[in-house]
C-alpha positions in Angstrom: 34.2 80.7 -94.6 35.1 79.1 -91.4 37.6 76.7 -91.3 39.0 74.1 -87.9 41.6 72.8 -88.1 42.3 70.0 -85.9 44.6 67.2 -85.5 47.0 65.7 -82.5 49.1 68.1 -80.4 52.7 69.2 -82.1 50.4 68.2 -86.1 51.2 71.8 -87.0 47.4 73.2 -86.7 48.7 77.0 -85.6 51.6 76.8 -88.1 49.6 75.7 -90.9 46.4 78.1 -89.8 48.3 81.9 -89.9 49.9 81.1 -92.9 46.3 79.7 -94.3 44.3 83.1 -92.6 46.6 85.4 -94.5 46.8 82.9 -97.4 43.0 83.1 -97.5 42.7 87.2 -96.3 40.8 86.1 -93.2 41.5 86.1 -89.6 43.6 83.5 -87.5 42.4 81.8 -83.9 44.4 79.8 -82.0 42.1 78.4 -79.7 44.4 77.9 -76.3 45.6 81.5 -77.2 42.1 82.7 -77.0 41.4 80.9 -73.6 44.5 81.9 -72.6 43.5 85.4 -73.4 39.9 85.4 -72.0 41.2 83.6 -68.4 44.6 85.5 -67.8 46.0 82.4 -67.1 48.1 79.5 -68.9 46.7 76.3 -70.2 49.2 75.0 -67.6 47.8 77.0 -64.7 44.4 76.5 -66.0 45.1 72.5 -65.7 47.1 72.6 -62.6 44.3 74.5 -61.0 41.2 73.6 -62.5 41.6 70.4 -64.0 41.2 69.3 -67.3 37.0 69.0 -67.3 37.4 73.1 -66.4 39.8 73.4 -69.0 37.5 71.4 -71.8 34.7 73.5 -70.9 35.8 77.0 -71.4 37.5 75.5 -74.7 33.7 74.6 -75.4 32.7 77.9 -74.8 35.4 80.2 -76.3 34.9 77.7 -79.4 30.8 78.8 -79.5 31.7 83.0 -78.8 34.3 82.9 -81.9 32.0 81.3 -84.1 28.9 82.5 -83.7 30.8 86.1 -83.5 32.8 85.9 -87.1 31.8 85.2 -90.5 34.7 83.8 -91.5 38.3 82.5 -90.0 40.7 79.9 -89.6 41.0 78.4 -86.5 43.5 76.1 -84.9 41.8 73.6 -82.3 43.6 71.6 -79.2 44.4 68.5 -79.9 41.5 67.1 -78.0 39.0 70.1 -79.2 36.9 67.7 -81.2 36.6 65.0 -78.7 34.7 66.9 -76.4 30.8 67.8 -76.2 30.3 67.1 -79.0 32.5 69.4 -80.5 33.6 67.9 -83.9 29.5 67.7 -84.4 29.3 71.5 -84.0 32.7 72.3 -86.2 31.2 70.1 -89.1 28.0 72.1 -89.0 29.4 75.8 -89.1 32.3 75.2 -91.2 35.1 73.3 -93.0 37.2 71.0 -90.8 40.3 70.0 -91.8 42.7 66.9 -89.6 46.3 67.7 -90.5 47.0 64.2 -89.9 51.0 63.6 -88.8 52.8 60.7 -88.6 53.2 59.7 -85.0 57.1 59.3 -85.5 57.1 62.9 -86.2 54.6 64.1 -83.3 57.1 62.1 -81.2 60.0 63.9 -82.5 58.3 67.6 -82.2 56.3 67.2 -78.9 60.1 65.7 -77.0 60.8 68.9 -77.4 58.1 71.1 -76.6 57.0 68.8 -73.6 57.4 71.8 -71.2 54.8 74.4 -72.8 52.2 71.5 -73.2 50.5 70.4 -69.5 49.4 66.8 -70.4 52.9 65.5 -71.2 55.4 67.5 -69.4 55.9 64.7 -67.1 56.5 61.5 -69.2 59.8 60.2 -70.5 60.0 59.3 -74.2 58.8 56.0 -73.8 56.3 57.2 -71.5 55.9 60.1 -74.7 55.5 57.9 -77.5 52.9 55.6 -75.5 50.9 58.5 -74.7 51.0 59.5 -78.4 50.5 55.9 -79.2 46.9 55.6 -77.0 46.1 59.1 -77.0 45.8 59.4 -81.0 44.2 55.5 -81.1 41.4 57.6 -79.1 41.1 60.5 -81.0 41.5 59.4 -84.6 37.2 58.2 -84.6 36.9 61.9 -84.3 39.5 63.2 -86.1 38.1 61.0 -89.1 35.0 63.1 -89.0 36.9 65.8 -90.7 35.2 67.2 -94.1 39.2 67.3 -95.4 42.3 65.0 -94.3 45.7 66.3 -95.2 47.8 63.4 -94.4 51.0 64.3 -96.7 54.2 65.4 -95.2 54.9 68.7 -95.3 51.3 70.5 -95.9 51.7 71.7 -99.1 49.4 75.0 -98.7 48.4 75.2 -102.7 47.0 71.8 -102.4 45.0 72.6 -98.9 43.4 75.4 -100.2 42.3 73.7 -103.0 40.9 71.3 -101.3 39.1 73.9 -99.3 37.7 75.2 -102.3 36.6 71.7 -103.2 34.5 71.1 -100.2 
């Protein structure tokens, strides 16, 4: 079983996917942990320095090496994992994905203040915040609406979403 979850930065993906793994008895990825790991470097630093398209990339790649290299796992994508390469193609055709799908009022009031650990939105004001949130989901959501399951109730109620899982 190998299950992505994706959804917009601050939706709750890591959270929701280590309680899930052990939940489920199989091993948790976090995705920018595992580039992280693999670089020796932060997403920050890897943004600062490489760039984004660098960034995407190696996310493409660490993505492929975890699962082509596990049976089964829950994994929490970036926020922008499935709108890349083709990414949410590739998810949909080695596993279960799942969008945790979050009010933007609350991905406002989590990413405010988490704006330092996460490199596209340090910058920005809270105007500046919720526009970005604003555009940046309008983007995403044709991809996130490829996902084989939508959790879009507030809190993720864990019973339910493995249900749902097993429903698939």
């Amino acid at each position: 079983m190998k299950i992505f979850l994706i959804g917009f930065m601050g939706s709750g993906k890591s959270y929701w996917g280590k309680i899930l793994g052990e939940k489920l008895s199989i091993p948790f990825f976090d995705l920018d942990e595992q580039i992280v790991s693999h670089e020796s470097r932060t997403v920050t630093e890897i943004f600062a320095t490489e760039g984004e398209e660098h960034f995407r990339m190696l996310e493409k790649d660490i993505l492929h090496i975890i699962t082509e290299s596990h049976d089964s796992f829950v994994m929490a994508c970036g926020g922008g994992t499935p709108c890349f390469f083709n990414n949410i193609e590739y998810m949909n055709q080695s596993g279960t994905t799942i969008w945790i799908n979050t009010p933007l009022d609350v991905l406002f009031e989590r990413l405010i203040h988490e704006k330092e650990h996460r490199p596209l939105i340090r910058e920005l004001t809270g105007e500046q915040l919720k526009a970005y949130i604003t555009k940046k989901f309008a983007d995403r959501k044709i991809y996130f609406e490829q996902a084989t399951i939508v959790i879009d109730k507030e809190p993720v109620e864990i019973e339910s979403l493995v249900q749902k899982i097993f429903h698939a």
